[in-house]
ROSELO-829392 format. One record per residue (C-alpha): x, y, z; residue number from 1. Coordinates in Angstrom, 2 decimals, always signed. Layout:
residues N
X Y Z NUM
...
end
This chain:
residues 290
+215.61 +228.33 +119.74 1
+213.70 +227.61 +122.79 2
+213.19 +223.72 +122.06 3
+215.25 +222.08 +119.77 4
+213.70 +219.23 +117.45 5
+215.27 +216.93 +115.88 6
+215.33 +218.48 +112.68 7
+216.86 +221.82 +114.44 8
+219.97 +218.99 +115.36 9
+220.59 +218.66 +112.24 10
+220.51 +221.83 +111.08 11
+222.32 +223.20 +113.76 12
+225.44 +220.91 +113.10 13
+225.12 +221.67 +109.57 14
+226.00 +225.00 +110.32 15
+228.92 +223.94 +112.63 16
+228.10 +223.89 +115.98 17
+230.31 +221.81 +117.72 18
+228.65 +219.96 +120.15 19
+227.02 +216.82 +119.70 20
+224.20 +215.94 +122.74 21
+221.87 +213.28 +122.70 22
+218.04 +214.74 +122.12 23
+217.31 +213.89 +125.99 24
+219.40 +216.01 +127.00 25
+219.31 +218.95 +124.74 26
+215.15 +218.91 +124.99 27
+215.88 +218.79 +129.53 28
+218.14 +221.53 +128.97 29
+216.59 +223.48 +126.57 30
+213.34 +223.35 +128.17 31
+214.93 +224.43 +131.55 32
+217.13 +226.19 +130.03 33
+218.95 +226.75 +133.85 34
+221.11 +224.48 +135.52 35
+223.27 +224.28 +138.49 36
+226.95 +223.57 +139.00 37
+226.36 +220.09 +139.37 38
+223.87 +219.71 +136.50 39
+226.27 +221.54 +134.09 40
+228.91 +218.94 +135.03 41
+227.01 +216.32 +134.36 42
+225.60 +217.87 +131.20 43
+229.28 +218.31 +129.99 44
+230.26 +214.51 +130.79 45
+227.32 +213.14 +128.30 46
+228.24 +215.73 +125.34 47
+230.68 +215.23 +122.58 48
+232.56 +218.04 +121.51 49
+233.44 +219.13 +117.83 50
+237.42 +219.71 +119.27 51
+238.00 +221.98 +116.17 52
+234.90 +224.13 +116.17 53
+233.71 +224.65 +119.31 54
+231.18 +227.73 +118.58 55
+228.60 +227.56 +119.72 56
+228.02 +226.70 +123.64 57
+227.01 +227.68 +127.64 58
+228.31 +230.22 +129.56 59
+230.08 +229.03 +132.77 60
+228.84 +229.88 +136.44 61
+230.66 +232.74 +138.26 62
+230.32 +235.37 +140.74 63
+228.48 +237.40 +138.39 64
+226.55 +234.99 +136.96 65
+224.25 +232.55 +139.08 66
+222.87 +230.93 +135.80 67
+224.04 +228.08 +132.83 68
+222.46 +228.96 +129.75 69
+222.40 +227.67 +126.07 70
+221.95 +230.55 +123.49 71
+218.47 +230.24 +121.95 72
+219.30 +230.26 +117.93 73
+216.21 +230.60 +115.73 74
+215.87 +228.01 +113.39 75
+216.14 +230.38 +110.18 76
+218.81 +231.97 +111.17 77
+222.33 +230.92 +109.71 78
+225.46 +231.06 +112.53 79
+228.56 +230.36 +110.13 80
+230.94 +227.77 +111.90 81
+233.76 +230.55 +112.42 82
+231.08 +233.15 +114.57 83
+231.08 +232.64 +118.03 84
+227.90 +232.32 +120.40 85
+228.01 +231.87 +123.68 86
+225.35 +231.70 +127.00 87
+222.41 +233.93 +127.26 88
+222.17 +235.21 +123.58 89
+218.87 +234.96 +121.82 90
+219.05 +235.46 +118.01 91
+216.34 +235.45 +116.21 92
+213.98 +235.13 +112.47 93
+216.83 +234.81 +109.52 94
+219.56 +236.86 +111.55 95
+222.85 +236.05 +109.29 96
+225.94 +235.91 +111.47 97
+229.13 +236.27 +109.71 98
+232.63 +234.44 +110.09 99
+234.52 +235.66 +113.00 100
+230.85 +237.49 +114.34 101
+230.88 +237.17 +118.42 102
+228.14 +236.92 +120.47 103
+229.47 +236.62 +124.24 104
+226.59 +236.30 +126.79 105
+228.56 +235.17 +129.58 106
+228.55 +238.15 +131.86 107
+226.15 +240.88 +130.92 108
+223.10 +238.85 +130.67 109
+221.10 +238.12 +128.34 110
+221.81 +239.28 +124.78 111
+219.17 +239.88 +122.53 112
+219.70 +240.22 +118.57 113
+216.10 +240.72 +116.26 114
+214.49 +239.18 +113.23 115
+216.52 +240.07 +110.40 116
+218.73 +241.53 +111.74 117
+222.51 +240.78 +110.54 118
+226.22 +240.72 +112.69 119
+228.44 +240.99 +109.85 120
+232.43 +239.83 +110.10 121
+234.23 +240.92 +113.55 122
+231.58 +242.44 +115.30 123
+231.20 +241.70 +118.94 124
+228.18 +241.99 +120.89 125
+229.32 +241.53 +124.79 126
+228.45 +243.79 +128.09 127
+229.17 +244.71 +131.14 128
+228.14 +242.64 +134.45 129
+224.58 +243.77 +135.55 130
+225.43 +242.61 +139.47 131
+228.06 +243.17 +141.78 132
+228.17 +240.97 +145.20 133
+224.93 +239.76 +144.71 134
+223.41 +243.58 +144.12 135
+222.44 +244.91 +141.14 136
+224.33 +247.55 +139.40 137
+222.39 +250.92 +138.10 138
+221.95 +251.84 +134.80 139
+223.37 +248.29 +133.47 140
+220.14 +246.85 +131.58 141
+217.33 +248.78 +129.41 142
+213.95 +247.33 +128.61 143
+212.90 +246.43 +125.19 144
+211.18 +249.49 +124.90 145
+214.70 +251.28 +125.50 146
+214.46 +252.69 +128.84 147
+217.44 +252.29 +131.38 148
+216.56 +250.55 +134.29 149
+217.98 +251.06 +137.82 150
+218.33 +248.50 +140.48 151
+215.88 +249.12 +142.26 152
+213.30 +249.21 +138.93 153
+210.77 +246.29 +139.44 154
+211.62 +244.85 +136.06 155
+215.72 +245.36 +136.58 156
+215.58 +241.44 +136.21 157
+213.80 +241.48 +132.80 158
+215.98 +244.13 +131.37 159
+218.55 +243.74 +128.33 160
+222.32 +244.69 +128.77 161
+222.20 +244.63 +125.23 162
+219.42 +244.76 +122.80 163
+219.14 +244.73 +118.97 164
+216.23 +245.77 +117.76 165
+214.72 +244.28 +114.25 166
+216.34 +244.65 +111.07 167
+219.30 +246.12 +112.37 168
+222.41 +245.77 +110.41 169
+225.37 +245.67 +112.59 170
+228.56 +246.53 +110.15 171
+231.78 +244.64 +109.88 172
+234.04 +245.28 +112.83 173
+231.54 +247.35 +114.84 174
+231.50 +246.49 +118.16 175
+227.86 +246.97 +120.75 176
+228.87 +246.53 +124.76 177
+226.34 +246.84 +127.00 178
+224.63 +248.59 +128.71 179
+223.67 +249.12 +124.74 180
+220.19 +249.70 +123.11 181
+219.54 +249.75 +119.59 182
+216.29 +250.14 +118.25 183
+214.48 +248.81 +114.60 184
+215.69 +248.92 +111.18 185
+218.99 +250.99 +111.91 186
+222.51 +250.92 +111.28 187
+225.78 +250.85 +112.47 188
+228.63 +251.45 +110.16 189
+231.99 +249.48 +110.17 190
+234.01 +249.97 +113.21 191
+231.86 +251.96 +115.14 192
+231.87 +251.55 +118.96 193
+228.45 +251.54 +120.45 194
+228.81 +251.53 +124.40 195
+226.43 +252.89 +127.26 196
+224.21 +254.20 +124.85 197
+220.63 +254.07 +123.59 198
+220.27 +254.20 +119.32 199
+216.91 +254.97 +118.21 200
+215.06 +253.59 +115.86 201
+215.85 +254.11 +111.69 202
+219.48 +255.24 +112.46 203
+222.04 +255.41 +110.62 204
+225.94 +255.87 +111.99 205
+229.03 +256.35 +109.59 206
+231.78 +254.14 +109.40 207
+234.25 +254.78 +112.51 208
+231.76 +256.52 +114.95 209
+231.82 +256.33 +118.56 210
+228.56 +256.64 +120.25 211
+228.84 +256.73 +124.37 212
+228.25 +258.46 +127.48 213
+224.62 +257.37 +128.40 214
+223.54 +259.31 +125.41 215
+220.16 +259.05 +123.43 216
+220.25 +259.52 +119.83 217
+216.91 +260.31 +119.03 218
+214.65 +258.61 +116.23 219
+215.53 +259.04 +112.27 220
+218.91 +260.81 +112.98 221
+221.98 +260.68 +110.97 222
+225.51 +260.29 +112.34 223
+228.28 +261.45 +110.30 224
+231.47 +258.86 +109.40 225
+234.02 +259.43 +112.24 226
+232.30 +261.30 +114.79 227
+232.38 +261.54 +118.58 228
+229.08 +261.76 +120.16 229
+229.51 +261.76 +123.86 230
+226.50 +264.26 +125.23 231
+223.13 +264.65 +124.58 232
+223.82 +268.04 +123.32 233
+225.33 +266.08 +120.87 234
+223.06 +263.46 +120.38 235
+219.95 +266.38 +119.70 236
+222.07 +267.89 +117.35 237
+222.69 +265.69 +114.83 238
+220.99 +265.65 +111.54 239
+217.68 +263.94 +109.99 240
+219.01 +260.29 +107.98 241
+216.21 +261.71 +105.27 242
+217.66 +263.25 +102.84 243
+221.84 +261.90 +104.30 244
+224.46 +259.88 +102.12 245
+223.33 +256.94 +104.35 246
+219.61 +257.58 +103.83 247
+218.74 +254.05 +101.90 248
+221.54 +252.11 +103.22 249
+220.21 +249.86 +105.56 250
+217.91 +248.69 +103.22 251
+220.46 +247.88 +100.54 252
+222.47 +245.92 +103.22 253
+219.16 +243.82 +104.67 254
+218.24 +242.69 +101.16 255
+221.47 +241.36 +100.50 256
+222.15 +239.72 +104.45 257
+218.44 +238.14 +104.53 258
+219.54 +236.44 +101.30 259
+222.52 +235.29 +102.66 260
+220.72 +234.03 +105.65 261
+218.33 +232.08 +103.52 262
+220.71 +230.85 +100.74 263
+224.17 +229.79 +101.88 264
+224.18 +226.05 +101.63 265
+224.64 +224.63 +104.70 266
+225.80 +221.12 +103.56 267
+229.00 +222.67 +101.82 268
+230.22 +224.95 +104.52 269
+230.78 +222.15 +106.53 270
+233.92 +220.28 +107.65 271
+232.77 +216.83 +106.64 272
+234.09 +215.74 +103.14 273
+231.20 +213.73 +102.25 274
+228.68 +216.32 +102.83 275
+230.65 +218.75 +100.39 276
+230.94 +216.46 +97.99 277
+227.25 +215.61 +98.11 278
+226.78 +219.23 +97.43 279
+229.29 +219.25 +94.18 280
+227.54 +216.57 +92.75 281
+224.04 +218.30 +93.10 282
+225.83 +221.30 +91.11 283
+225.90 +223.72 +94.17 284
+229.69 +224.40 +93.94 285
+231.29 +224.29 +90.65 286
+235.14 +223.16 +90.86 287
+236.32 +222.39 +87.24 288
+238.72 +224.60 +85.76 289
+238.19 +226.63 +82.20 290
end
């Protein structure tokens, strides 16, 4: 979320994130949303931190990274306290983010994940440093439109190391590193590796697939459970998701993530007693025994 309001504060600790800042602060750094070393310090002195569940928060400065950043979490979506989001990662319209999910923008920078889109248990979205020594590294970013950028591309600096496209359903235990594209409505099946590759959009890649190599898979393609694509050859060879085992599946697993997103009761998730027991009372849980 680019500002947060007061009613975002109390949504987002709801949901577990374990820091607590005063509104000052959150709005200066939000708004800013950059910060130097002594800045961050003194940002860290005035926040109190959830010791247990510590999910959500900045990256750190280092030689690779000139820049403090918050992740910007959109309102609607739903980060359960046991995923993981840190620095530069921008999720957006009712993305659901599953226990043990990992978002880790603190050295490929930034991360982007799209509206509806969902990061189901043990995925991990992280990438590869985009500078070296102050230069920029070729080939380590795309553009949202999914082109690679090299360093000496004009919009190098606006580029994505990784980028999830809309309505993307990212499987349990896949993992994305960047430099990683990934365009609309496709998906990724469990424990796929997607790394230095473009995906294009309505995709759809069987469970245990390893997509790499700089490769492009075009548009509407189908990749079969367990396979290997590392050339284009490859990539242009594979088969149309029309007509594939995995032809409808995206769409089965976005109905039932968006709902999750929108339905999982915040107050009784949460560590604090009273707040679940508020939520038994109103009939959300049921805990008597037949």
């Amino acid at each position: 979320m680019t500002l947060m309001t007061k009613t975002s504060i109390v949504y987002a600790t709801g949901i577990g994130i374990l820091m607590i800042i005063p509104l000052v602060s959150i709005n200066a750094f939000s708004q800013e949303n950059e910060v130097n070393l002594t800045e961050f310090r003194d940002l860290l002195s005035n926040t109190t931190y959830n010791k247990e569940w510590p999910n959500i928060h900045p990256n750190v400065l280092s030689d690779f990274s000139d820049r403090v950043v918050m992740p910007k979490i959109n309102e609607t979506a739903f980060i359960h306290p046991f995923a993981v989001v840190i620095g530069d990662c921008h999720i957006g319209q009712l993305v659901y983010m599953a226990p043990t999910a990992v978002c880790r923008g603190d050295e490929g920078m930034p991360i982007i994940i799209g509206n509806y889109s969902n990061i189901q248990d043990g995925v991990v979205l992280h990438a590869l440093e985009t500078h070296e020594g102050g230069h920029k590294i070729d080939g380590r970013v795309y553009s949202s439109e999914g082109k690679k950028l090299m360093a000496n591309d004009t919009k190098f600096d606006e580029g994505y190391p990784v980028f999830v496209g809309n309505r993307v359903s990212l499987a349990h235990g896949s993992n994305v590193h960047g430099p990683a594209w990934i365009g609309d409505n496709s998906f990724i099946g469990m424990e796929s590796m997607i790394f230095n590759a473009k995906i294009g959009n309505n995709v759809s890649i069987g469970v245990a697939s390893t997509i790499t190599g700089g490769v492009e898979v075009p548009d509407d393609r189908y990749v079969p459970p367990g396979s290997v694509i590392a050339t284009q050859e490859q990539a242009d060879a594979l088969p149309p998701r029309v007509g594939s085992p995995y032809e409808k599946t995206n769409d089965a697993v976005l109905h039932v993530n968006n709902e999750l997103a929108k339905e999982y009761p915040l107050e009784c998730i949460q560590k604090d007693a009273s707040a679940r027991e508020s939520c038994m009372e109103n009939g959300m849980i049921e805990t008597s025994m037949p």
